[in-house]
C-alpha positions as a LaTeX table, in Angstrom:
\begin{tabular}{lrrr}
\hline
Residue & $x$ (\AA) & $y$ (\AA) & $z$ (\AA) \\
\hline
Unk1 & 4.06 & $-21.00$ & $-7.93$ \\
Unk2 & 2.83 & $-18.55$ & $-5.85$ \\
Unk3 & 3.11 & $-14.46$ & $-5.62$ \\
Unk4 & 5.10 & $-13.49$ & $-2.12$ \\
Unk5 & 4.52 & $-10.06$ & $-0.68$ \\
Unk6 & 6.13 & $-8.19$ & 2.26 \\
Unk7 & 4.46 & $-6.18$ & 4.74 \\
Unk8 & 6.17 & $-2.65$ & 4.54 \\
Unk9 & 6.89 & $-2.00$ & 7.94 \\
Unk10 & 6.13 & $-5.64$ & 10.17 \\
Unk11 & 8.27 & $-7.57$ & 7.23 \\
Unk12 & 6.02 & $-10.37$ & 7.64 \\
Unk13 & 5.75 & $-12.55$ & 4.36 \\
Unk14 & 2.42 & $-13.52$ & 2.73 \\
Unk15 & 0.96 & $-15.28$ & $-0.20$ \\
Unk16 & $-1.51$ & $-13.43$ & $-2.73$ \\
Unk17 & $-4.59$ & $-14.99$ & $-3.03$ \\
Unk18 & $-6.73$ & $-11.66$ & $-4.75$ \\
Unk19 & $-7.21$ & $-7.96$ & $-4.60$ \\
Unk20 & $-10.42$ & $-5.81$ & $-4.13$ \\
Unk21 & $-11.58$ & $-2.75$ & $-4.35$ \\
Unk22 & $-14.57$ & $-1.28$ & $-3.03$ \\
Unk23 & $-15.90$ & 2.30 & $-3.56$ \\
Unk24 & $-19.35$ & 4.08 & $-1.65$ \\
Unk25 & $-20.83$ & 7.22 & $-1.28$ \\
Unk26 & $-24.22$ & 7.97 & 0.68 \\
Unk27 & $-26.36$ & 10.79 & 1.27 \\
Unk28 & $-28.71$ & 11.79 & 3.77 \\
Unk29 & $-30.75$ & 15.11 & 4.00 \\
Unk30 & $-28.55$ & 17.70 & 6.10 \\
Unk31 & $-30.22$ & 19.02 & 9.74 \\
Unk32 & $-31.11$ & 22.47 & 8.88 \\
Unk33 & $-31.49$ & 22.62 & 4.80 \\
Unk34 & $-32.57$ & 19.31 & 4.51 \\
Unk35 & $-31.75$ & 18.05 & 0.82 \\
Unk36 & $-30.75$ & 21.11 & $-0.57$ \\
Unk37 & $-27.89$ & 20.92 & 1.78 \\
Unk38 & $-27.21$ & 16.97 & 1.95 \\
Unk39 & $-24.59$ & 15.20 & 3.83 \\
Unk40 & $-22.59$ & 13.19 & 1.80 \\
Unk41 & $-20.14$ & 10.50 & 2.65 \\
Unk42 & $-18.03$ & 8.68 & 0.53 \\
Unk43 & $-15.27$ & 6.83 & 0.29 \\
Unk44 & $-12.60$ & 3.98 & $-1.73$ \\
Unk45 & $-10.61$ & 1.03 & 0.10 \\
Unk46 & $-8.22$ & $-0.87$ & $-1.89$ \\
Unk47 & $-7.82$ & $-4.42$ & $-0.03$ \\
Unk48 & $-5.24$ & $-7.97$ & $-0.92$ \\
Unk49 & $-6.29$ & $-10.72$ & 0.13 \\
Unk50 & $-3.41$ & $-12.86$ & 1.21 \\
Unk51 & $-2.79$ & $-15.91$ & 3.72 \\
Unk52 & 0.33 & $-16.44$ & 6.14 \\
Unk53 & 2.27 & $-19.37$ & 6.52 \\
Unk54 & $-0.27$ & $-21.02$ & 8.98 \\
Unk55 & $-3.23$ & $-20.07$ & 5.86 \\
Unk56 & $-5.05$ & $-17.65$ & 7.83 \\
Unk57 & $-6.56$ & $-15.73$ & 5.19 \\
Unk58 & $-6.18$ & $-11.67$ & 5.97 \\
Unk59 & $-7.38$ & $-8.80$ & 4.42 \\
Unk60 & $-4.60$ & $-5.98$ & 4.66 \\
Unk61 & $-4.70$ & $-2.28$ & 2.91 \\
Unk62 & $-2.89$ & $-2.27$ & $-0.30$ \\
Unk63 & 0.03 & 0.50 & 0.74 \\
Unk64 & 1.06 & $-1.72$ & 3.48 \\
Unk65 & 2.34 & $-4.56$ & 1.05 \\
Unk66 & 5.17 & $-4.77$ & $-1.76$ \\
Unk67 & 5.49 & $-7.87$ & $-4.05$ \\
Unk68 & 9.08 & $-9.34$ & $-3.42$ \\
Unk69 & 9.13 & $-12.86$ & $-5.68$ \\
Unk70 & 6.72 & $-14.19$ & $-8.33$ \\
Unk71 & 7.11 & $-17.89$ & $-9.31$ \\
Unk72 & 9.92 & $-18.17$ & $-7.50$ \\
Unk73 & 12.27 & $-15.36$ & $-8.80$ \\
Unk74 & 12.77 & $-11.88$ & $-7.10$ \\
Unk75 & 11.30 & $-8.82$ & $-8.63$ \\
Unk76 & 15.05 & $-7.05$ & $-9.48$ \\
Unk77 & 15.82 & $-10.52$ & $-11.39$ \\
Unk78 & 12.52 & $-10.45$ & $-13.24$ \\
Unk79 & 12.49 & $-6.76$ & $-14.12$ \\
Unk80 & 16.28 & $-6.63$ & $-14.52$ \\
Unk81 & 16.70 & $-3.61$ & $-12.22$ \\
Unk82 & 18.33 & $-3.03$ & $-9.55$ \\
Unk83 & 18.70 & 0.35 & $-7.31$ \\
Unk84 & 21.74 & 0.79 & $-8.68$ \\
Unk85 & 19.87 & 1.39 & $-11.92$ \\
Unk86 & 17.13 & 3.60 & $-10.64$ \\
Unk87 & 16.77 & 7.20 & $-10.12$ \\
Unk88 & 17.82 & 7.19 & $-6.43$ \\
Unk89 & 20.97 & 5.01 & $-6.65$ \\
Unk90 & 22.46 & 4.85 & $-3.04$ \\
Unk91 & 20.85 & 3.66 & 0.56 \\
Unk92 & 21.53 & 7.22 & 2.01 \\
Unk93 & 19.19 & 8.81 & 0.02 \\
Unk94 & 16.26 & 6.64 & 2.18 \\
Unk95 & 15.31 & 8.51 & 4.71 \\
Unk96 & 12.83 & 7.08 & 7.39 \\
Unk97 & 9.17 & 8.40 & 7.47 \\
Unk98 & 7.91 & 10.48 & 10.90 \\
Unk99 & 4.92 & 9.13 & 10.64 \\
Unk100 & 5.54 & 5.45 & 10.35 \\
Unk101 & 8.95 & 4.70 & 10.18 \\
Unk102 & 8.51 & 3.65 & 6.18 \\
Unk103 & 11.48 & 4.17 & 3.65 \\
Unk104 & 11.11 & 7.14 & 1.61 \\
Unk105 & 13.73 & 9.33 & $-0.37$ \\
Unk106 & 14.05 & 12.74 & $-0.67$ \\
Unk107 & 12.30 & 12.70 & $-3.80$ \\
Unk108 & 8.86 & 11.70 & $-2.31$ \\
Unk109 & 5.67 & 14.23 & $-1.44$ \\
Unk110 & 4.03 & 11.99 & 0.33 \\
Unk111 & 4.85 & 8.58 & 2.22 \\
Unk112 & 3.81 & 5.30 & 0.21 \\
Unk113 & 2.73 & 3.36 & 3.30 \\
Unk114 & 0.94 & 6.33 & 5.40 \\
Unk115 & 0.27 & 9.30 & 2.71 \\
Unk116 & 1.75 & 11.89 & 5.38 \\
Unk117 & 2.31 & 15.02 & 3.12 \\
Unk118 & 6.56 & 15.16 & 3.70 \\
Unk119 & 6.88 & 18.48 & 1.29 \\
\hline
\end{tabular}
């Protein structure tokens, strides 16, 4: 059985295949102090790997997915949770983000899918 994830905002449905992550930083002497004032650039991206239903394999950011079923069984039925359960209980505390348009609850500093600062 495969692992099923959702695309946050597109809904689109893909299999996992693997996840990566990849972390760099690089300097370079700066114009006017040379090394002993260096510019520096760094950075971290956190990939999946998945395939679509026609196997085209795609490399998408990791906020922009959620895992929905594994082996066959939904995450609530494996976990045995359901919102109801949870901290925020009721659809009306989801609020849509300005950003992107992602679910977020009034709970949230930041937006899951696009990390826009919301407090």
């Amino acid at each position: 059985m495969a692992i099923i994830l959702e695309h946050r905002i597109t809904r689109e449905k893909y299999i996992l295949l693997g996840a990566g992550l990849g972390m760099f930083r690089s300097s370079r002497p700066g114009v006017f102090a040379g090394n002993l004032n260096p510019v520096v650039e760094e950075g971290r991206e956190e990939v999946i790997s998945v395939c679509d239903i026609e196997g085209e394999i795609i490399f998408i950011d990791r906020a922009e997915l959620k895992v929905i079923e594994v082996d066959g069984k939904k995450i609530n039925e494996i976990t045995g949770l359901s919102k109801s359960k949870l901290s925020v209980d009721t659809d009306s505390n989801y609020y849509k983000c300005p950003g992107c348009g992602g679910d977020v609850t009034i709970y949230d500093d930041e937006c899951n899918y696009c990390a826009l600062r919301l407090k």
